[in-house]
N, CA, C and O atoms as a Tripos MOL2 file, in Angstrom:
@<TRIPOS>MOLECULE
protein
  292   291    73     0     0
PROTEIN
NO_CHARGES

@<TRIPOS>ATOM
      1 N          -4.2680   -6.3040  -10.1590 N.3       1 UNK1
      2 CA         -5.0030   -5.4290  -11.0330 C.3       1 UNK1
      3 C          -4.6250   -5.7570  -12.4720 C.2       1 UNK1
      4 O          -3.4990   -5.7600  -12.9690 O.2       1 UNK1
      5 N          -5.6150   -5.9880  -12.9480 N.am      2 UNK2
      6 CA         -5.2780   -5.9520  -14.8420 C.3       2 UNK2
      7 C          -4.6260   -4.9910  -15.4510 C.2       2 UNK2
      8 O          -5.2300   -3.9220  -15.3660 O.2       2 UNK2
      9 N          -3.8880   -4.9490  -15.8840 N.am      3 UNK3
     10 CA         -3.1380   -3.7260  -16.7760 C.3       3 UNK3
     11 C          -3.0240   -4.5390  -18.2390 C.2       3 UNK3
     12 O          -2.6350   -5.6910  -18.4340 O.2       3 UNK3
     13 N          -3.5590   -3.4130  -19.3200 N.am      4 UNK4
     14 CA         -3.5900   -3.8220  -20.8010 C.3       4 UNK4
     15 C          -2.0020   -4.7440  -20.9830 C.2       4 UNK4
     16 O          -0.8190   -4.4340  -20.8340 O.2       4 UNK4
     17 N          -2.5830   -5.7430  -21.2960 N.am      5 UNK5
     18 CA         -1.5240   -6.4050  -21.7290 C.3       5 UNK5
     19 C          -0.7730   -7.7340  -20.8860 C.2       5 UNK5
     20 O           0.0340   -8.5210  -21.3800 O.2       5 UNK5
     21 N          -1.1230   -7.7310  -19.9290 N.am      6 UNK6
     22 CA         -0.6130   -8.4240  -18.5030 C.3       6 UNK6
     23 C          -1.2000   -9.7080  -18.2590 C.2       6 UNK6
     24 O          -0.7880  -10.5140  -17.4250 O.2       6 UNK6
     25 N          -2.2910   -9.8800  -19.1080 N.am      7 UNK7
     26 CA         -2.9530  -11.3490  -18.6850 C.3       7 UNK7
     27 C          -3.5900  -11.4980  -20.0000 C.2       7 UNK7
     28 O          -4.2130  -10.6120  -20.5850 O.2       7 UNK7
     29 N          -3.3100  -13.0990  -20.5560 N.am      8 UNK8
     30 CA         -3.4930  -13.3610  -21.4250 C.3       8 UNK8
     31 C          -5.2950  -13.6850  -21.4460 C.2       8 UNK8
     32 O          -5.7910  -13.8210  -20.3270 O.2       8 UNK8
     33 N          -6.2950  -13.8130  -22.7140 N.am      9 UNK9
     34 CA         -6.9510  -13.6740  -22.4990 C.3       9 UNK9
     35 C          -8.0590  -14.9760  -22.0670 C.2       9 UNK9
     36 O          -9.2730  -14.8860  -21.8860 O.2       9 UNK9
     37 N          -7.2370  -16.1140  -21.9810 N.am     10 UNK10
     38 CA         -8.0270  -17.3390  -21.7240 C.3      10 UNK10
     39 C          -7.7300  -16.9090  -20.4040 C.2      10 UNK10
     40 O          -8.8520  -16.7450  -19.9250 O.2      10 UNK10
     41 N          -6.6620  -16.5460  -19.2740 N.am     11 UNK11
     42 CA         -6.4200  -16.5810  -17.9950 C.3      11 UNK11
     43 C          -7.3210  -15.5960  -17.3590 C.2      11 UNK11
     44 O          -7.5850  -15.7690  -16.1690 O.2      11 UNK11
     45 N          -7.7990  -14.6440  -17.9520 N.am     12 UNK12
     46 CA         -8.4790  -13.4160  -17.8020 C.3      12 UNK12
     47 C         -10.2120  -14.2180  -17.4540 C.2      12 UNK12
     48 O         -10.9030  -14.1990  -16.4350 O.2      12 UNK12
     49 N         -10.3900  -14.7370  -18.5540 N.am     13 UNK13
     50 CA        -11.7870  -15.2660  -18.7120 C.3      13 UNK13
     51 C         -12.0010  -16.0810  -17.7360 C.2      13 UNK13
     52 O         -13.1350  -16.1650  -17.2650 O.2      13 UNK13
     53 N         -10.8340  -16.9270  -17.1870 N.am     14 UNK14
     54 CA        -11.1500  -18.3150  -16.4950 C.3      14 UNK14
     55 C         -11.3140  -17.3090  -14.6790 C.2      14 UNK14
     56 O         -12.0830  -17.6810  -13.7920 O.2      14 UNK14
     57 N         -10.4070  -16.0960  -14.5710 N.am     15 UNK15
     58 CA        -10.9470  -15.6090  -13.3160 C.3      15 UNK15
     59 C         -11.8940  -14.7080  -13.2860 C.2      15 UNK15
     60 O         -12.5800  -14.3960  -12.3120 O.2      15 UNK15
     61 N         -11.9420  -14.2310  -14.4940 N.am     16 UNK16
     62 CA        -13.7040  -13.4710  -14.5100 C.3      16 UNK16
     63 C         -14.7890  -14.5700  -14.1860 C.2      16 UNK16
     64 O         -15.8580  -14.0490  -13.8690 O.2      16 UNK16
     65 N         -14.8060  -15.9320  -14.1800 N.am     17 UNK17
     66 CA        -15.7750  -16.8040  -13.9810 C.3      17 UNK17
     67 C         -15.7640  -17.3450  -12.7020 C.2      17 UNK17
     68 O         -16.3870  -18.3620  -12.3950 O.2      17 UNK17
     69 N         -14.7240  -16.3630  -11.5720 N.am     18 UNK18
     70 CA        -15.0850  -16.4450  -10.5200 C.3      18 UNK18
     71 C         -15.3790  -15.6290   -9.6560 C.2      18 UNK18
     72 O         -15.3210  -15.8880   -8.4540 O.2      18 UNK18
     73 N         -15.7450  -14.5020  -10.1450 N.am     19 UNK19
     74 CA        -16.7650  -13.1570   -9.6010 C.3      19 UNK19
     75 C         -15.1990  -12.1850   -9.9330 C.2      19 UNK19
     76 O         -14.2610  -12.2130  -10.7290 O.2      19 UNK19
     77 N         -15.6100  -11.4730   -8.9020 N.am     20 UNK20
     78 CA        -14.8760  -10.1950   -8.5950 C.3      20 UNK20
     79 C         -13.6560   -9.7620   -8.5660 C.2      20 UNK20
     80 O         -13.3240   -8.6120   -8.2800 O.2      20 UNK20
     81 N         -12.4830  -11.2230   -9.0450 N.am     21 UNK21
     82 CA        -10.8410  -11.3850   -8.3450 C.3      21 UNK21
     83 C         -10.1370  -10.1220   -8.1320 C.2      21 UNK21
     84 O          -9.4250  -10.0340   -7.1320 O.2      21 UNK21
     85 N         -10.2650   -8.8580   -9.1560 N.am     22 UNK22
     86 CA         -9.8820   -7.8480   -8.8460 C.3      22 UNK22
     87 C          -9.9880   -7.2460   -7.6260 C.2      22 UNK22
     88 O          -9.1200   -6.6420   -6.9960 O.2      22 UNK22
     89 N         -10.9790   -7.4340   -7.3860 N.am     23 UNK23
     90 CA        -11.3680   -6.3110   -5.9480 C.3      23 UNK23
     91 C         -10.4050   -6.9650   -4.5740 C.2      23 UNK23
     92 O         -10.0850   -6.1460   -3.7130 O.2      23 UNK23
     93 N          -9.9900   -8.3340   -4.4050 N.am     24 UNK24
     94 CA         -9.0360   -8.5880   -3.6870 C.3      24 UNK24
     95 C          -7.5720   -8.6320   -3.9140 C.2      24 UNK24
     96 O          -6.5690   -8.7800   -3.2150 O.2      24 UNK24
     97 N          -7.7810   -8.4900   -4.8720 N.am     25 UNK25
     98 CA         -6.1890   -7.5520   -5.5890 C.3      25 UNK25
     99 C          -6.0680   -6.3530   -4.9050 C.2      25 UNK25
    100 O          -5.1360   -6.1380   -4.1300 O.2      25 UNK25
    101 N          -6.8450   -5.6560   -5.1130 N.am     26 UNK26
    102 CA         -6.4380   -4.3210   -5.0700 C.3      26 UNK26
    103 C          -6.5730   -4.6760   -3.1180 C.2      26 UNK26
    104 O          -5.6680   -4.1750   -2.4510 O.2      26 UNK26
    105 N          -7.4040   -5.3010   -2.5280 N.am     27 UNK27
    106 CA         -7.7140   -4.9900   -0.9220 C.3      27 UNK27
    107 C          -5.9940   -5.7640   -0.5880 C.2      27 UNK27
    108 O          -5.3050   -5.4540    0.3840 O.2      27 UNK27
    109 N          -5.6900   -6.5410   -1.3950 N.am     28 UNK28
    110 CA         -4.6300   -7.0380   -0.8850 C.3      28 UNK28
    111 C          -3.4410   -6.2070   -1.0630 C.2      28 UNK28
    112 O          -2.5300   -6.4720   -0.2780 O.2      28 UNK28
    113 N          -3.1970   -5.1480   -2.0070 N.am     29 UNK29
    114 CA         -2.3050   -4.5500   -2.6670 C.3      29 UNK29
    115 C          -2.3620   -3.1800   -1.4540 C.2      29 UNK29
    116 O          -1.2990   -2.6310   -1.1670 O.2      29 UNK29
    117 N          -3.8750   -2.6400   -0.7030 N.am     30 UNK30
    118 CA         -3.8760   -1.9520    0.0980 C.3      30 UNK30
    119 C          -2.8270   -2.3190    1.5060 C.2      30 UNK30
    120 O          -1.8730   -1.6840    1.9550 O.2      30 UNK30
    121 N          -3.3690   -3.4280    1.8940 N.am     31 UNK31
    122 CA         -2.9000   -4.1490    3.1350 C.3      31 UNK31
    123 C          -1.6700   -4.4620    3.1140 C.2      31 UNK31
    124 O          -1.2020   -4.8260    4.1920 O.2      31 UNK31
    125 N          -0.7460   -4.4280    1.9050 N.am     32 UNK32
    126 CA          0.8070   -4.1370    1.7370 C.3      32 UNK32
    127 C           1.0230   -3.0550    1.8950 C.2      32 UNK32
    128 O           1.5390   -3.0900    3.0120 O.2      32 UNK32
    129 N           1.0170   -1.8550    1.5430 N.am     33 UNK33
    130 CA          1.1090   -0.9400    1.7320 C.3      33 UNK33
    131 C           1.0050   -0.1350    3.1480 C.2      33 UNK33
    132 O           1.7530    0.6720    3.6990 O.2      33 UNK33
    133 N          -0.1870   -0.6790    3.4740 N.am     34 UNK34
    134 CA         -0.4310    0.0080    5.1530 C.3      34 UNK34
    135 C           0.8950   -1.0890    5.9560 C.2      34 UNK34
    136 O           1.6000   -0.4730    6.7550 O.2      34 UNK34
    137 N           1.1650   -2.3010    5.8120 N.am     35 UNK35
    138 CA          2.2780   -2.4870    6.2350 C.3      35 UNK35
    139 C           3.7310   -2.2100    5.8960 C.2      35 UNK35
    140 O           4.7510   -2.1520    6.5820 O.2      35 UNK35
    141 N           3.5000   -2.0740    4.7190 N.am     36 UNK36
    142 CA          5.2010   -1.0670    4.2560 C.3      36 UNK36
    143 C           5.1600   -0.0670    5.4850 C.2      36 UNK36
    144 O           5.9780   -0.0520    6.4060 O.2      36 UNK36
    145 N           3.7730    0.9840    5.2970 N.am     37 UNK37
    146 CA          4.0590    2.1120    6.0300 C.3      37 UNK37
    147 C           4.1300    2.0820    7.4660 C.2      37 UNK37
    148 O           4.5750    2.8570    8.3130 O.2      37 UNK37
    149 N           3.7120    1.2560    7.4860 N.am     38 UNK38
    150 CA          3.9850    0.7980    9.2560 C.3      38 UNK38
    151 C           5.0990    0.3340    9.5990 C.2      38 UNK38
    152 O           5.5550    0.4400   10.7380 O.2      38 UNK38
    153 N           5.6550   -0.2280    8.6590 N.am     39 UNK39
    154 CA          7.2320   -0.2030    8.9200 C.3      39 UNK39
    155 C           8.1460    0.3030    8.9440 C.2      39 UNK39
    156 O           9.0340   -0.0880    9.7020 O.2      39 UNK39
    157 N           8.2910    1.2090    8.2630 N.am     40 UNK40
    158 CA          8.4810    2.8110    8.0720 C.3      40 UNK40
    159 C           8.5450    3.3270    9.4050 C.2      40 UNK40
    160 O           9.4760    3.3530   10.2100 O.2      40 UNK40
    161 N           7.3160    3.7480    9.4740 N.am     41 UNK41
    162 CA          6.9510    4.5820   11.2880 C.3      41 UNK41
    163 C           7.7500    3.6670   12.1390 C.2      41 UNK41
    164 O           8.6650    4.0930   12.8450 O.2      41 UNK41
    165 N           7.4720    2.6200   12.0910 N.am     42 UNK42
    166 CA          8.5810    1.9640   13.2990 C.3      42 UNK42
    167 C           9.9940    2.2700   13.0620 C.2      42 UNK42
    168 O          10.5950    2.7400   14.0280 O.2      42 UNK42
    169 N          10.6630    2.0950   11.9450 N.am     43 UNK43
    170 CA         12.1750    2.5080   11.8870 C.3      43 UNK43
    171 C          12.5390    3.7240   12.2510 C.2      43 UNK43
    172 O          13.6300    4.0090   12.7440 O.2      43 UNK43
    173 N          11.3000    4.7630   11.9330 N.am     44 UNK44
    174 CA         11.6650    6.3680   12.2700 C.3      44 UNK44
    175 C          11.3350    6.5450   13.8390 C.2      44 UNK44
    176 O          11.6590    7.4740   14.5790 O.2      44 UNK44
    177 N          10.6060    5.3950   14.1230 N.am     45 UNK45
    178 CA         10.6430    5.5780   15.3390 C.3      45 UNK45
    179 C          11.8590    5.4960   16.3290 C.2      45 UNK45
    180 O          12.3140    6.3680   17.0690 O.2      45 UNK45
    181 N          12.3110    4.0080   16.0980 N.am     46 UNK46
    182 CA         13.3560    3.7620   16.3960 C.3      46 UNK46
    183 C          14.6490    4.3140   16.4250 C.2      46 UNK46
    184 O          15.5600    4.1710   17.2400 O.2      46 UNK46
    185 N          14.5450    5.1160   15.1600 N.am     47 UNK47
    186 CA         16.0040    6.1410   14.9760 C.3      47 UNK47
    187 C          15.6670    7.1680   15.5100 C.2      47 UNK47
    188 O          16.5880    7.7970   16.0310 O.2      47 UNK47
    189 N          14.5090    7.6600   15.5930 N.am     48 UNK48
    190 CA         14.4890    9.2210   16.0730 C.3      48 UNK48
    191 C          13.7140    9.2450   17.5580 C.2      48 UNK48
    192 O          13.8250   10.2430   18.2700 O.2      48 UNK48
    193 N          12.8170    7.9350   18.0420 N.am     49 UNK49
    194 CA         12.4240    8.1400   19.1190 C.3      49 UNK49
    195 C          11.4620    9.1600   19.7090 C.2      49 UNK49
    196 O          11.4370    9.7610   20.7830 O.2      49 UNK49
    197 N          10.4320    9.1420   18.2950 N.am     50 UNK50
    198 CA          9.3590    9.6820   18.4790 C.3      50 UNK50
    199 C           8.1210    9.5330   17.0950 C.2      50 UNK50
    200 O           8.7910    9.2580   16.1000 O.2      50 UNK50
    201 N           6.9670    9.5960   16.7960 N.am     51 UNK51
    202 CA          6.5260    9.5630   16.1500 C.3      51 UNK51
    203 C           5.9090   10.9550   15.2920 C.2      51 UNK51
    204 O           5.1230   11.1000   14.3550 O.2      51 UNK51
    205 N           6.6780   11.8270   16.1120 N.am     52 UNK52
    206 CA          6.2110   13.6440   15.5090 C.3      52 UNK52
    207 C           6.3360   13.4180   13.7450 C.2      52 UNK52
    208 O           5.5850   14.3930   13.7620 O.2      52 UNK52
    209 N           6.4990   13.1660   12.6220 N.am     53 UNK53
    210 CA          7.0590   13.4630   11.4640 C.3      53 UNK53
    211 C           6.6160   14.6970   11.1280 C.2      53 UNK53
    212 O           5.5480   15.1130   11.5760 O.2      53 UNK53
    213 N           7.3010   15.3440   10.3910 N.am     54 UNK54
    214 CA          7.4070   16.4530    9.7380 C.3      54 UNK54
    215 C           6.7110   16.2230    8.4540 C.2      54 UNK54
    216 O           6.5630   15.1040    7.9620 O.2      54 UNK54
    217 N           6.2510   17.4300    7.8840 N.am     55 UNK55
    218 CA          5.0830   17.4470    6.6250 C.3      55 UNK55
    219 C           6.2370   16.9270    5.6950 C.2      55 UNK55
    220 O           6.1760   15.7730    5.2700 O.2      55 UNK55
    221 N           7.6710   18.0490    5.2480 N.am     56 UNK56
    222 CA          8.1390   17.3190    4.4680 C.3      56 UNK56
    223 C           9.5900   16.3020    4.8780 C.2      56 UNK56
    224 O          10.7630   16.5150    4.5730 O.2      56 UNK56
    225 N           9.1140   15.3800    5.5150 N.am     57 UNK57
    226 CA         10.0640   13.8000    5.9020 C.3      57 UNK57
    227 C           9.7380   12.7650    5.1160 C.2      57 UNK57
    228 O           8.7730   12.0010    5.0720 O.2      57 UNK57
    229 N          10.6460   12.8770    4.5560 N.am     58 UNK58
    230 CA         10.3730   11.7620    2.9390 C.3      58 UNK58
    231 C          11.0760   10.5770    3.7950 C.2      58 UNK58
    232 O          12.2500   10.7720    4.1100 O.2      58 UNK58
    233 N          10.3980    9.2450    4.2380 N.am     59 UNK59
    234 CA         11.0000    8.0260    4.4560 C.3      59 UNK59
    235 C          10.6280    6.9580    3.1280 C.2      59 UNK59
    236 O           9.5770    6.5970    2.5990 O.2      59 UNK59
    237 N          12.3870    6.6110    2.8540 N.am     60 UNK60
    238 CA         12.0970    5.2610    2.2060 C.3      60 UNK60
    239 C          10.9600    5.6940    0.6300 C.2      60 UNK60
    240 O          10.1310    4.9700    0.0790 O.2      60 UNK60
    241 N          11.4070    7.2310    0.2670 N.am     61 UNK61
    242 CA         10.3450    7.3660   -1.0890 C.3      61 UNK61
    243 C           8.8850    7.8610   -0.7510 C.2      61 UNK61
    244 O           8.0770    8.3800   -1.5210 O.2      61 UNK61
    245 N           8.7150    7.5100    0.8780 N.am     62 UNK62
    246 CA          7.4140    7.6750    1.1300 C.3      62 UNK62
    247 C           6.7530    8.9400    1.8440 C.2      62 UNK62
    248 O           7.5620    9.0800    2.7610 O.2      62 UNK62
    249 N           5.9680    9.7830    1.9910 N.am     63 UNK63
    250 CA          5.6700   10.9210    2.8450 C.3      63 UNK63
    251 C           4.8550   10.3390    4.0420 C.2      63 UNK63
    252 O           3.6280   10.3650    4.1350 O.2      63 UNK63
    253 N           5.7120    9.8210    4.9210 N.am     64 UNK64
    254 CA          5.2810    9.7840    5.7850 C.3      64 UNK64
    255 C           3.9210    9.9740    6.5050 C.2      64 UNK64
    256 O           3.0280    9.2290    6.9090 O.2      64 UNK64
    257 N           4.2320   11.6760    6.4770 N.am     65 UNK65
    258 CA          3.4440   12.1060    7.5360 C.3      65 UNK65
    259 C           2.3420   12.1410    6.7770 C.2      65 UNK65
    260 O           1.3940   12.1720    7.5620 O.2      65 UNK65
    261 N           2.0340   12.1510    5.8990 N.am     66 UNK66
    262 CA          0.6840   11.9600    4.6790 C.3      66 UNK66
    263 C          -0.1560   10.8850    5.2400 C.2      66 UNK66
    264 O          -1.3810   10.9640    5.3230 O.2      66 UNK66
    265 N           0.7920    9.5330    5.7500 N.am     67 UNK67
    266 CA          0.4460    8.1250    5.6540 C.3      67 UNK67
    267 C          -0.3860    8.4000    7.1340 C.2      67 UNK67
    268 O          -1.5790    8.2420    7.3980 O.2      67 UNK67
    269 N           0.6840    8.8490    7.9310 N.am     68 UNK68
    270 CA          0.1770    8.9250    9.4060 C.3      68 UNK68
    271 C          -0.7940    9.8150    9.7400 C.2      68 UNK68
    272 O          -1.5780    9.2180   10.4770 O.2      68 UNK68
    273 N          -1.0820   10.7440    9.6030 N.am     69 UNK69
    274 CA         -2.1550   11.9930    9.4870 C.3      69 UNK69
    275 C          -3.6010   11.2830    9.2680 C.2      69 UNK69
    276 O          -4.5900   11.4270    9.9870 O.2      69 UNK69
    277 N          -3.4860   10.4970    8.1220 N.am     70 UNK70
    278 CA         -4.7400    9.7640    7.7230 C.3      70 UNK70
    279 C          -5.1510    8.6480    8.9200 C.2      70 UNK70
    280 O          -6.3230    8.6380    9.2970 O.2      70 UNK70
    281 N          -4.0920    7.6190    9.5730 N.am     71 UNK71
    282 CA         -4.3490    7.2930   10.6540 C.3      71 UNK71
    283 C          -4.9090    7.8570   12.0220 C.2      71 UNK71
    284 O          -5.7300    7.3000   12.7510 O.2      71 UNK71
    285 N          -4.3250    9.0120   12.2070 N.am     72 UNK72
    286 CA         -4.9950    9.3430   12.8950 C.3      72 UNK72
    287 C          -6.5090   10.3510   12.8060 C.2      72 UNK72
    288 O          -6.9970   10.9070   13.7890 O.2      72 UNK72
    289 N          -7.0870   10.4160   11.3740 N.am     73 UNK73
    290 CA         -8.8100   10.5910   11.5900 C.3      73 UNK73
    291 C          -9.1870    9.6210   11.7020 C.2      73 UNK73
    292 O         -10.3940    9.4430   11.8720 O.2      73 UNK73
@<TRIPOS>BOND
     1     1     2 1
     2     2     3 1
     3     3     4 2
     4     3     5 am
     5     5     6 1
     6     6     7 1
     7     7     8 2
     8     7     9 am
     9     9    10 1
    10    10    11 1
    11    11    12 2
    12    11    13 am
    13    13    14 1
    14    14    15 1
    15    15    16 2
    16    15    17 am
    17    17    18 1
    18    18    19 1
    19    19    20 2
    20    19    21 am
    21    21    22 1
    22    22    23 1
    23    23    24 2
    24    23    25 am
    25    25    26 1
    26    26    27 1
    27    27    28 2
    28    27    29 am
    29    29    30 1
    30    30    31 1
    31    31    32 2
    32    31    33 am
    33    33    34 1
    34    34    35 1
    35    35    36 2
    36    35    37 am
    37    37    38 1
    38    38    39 1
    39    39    40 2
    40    39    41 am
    41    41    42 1
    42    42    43 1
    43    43    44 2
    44    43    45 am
    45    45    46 1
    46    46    47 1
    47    47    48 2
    48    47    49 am
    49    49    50 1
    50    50    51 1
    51    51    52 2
    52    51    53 am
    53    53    54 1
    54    54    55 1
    55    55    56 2
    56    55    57 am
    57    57    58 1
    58    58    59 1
    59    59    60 2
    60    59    61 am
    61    61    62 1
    62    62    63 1
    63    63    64 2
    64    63    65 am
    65    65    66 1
    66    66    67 1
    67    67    68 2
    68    67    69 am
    69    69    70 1
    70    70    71 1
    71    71    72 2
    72    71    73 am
    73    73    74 1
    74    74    75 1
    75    75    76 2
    76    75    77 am
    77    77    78 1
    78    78    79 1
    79    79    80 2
    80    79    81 am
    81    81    82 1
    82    82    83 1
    83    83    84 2
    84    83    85 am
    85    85    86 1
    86    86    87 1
    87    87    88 2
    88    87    89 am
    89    89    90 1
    90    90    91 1
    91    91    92 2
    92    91    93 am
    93    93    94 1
    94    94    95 1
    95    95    96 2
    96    95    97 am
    97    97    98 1
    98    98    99 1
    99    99   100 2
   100    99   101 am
   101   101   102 1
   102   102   103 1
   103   103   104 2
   104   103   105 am
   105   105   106 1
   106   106   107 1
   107   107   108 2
   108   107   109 am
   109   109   110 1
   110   110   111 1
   111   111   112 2
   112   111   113 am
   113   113   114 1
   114   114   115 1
   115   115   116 2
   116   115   117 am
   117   117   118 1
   118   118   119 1
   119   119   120 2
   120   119   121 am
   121   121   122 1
   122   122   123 1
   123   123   124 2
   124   123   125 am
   125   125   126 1
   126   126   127 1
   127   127   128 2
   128   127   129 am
   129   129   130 1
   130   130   131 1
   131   131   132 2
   132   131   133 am
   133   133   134 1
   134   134   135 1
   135   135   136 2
   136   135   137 am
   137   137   138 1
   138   138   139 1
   139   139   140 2
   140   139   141 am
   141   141   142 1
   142   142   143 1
   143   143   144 2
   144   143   145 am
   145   145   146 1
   146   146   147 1
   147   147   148 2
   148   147   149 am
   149   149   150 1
   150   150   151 1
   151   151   152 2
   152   151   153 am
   153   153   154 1
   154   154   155 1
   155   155   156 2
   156   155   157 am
   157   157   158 1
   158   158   159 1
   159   159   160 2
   160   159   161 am
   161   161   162 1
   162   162   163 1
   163   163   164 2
   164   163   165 am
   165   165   166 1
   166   166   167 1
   167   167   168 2
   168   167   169 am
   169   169   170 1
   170   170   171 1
   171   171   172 2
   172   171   173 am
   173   173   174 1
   174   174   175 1
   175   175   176 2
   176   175   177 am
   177   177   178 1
   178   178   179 1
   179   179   180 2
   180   179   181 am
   181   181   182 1
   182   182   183 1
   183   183   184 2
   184   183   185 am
   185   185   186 1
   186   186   187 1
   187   187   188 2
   188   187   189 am
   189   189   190 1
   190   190   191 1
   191   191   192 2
   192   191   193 am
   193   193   194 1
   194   194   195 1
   195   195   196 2
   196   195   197 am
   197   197   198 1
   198   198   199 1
   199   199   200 2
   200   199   201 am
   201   201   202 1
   202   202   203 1
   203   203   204 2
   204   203   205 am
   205   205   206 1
   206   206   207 1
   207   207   208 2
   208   207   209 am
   209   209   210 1
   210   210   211 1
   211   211   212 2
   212   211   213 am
   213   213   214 1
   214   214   215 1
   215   215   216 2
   216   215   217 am
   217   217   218 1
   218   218   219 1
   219   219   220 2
   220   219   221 am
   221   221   222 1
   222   222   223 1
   223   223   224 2
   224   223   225 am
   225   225   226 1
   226   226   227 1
   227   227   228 2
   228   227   229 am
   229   229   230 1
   230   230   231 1
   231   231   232 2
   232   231   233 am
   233   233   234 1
   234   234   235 1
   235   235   236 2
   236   235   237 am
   237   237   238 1
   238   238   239 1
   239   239   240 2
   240   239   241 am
   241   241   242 1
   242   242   243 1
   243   243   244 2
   244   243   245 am
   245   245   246 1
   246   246   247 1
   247   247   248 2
   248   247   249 am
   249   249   250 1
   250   250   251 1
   251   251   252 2
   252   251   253 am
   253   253   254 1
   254   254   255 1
   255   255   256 2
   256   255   257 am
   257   257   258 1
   258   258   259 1
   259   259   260 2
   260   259   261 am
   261   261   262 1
   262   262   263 1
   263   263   264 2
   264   263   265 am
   265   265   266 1
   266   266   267 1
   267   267   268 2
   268   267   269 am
   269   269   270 1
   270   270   271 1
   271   271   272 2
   272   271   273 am
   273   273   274 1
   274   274   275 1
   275   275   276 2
   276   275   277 am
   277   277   278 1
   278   278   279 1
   279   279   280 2
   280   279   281 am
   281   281   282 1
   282   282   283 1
   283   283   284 2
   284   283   285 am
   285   285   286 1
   286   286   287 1
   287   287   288 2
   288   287   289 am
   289   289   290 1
   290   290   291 1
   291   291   292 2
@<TRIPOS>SUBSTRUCTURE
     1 UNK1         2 RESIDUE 1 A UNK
     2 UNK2         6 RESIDUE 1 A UNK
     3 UNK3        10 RESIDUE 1 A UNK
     4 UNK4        14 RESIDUE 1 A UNK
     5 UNK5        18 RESIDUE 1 A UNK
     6 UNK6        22 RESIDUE 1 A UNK
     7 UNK7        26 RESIDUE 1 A UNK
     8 UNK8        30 RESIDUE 1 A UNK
     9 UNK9        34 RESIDUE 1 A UNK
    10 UNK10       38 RESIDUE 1 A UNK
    11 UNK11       42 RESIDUE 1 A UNK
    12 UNK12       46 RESIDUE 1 A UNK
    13 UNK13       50 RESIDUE 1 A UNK
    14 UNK14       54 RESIDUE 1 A UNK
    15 UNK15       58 RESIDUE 1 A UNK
    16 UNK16       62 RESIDUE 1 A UNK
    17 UNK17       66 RESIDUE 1 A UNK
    18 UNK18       70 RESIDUE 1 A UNK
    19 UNK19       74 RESIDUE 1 A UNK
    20 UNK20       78 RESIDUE 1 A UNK
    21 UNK21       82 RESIDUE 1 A UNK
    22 UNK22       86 RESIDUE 1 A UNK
    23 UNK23       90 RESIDUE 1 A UNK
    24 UNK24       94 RESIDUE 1 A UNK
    25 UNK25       98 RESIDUE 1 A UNK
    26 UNK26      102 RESIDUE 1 A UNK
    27 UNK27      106 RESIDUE 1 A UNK
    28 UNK28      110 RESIDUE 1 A UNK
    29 UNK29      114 RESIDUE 1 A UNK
    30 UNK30      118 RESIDUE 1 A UNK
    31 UNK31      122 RESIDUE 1 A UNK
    32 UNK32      126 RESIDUE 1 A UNK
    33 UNK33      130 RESIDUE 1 A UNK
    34 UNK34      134 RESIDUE 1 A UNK
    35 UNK35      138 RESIDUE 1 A UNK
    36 UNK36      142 RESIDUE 1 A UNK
    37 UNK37      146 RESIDUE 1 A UNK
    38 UNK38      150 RESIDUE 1 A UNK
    39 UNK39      154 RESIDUE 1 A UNK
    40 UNK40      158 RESIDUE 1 A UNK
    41 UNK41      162 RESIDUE 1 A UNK
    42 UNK42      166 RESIDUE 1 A UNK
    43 UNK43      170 RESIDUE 1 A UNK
    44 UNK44      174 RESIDUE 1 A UNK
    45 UNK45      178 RESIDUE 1 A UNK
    46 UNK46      182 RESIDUE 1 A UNK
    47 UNK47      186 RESIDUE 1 A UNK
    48 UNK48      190 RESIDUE 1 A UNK
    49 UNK49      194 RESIDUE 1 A UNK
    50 UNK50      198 RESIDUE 1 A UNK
    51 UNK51      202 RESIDUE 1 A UNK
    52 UNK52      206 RESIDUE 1 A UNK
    53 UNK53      210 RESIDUE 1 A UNK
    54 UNK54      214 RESIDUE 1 A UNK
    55 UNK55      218 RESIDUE 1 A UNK
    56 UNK56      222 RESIDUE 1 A UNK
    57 UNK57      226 RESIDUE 1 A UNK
    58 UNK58      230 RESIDUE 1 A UNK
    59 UNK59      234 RESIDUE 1 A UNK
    60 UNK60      238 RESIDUE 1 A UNK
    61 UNK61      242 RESIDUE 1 A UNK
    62 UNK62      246 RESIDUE 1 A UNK
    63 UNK63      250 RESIDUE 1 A UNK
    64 UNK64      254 RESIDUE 1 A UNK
    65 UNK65      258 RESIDUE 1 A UNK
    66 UNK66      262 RESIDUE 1 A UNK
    67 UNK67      266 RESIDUE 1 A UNK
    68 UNK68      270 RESIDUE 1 A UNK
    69 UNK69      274 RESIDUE 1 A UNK
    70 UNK70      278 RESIDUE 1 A UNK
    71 UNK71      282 RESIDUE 1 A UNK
    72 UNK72      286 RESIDUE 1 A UNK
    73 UNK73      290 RESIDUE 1 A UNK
């Protein structure tokens, strides 16, 4: 993702002249994330030997059960 200041502006121009690059930034920046959090659930799995989480079970910075809830709609 571009953030003011982060890409100079010839480097900017030369991937604007290949459509969209952002938008697989960000799909790629998603697909880290859903695997952070999946890694996550597996360790809590592993230590606790179940996948119940609690609303407030903060793993690793993350709310969990926020992540997982959405998986399962």
């Amino acid at each position: 993702m571009k953030t003011k200041g982060s890409l100079d502006t010839e480097r900017g121009t030369r991937l604007d002249k290949l459509g969209d690059w952002e938008c697989s930034n960000r799909s790629r920046g998603k697909y880290l994330k859903w695997e952070s959090n999946y890694e996550l659930l597996c360790k809590f799995y592993e230590r606790e030997g179940h996948c119940d989480v609690t609303t407030r079970h903060v793993e690793n910075e993350t709310k969990l059960e926020d992540w997982l809830k959405r998986q399962r709609d």
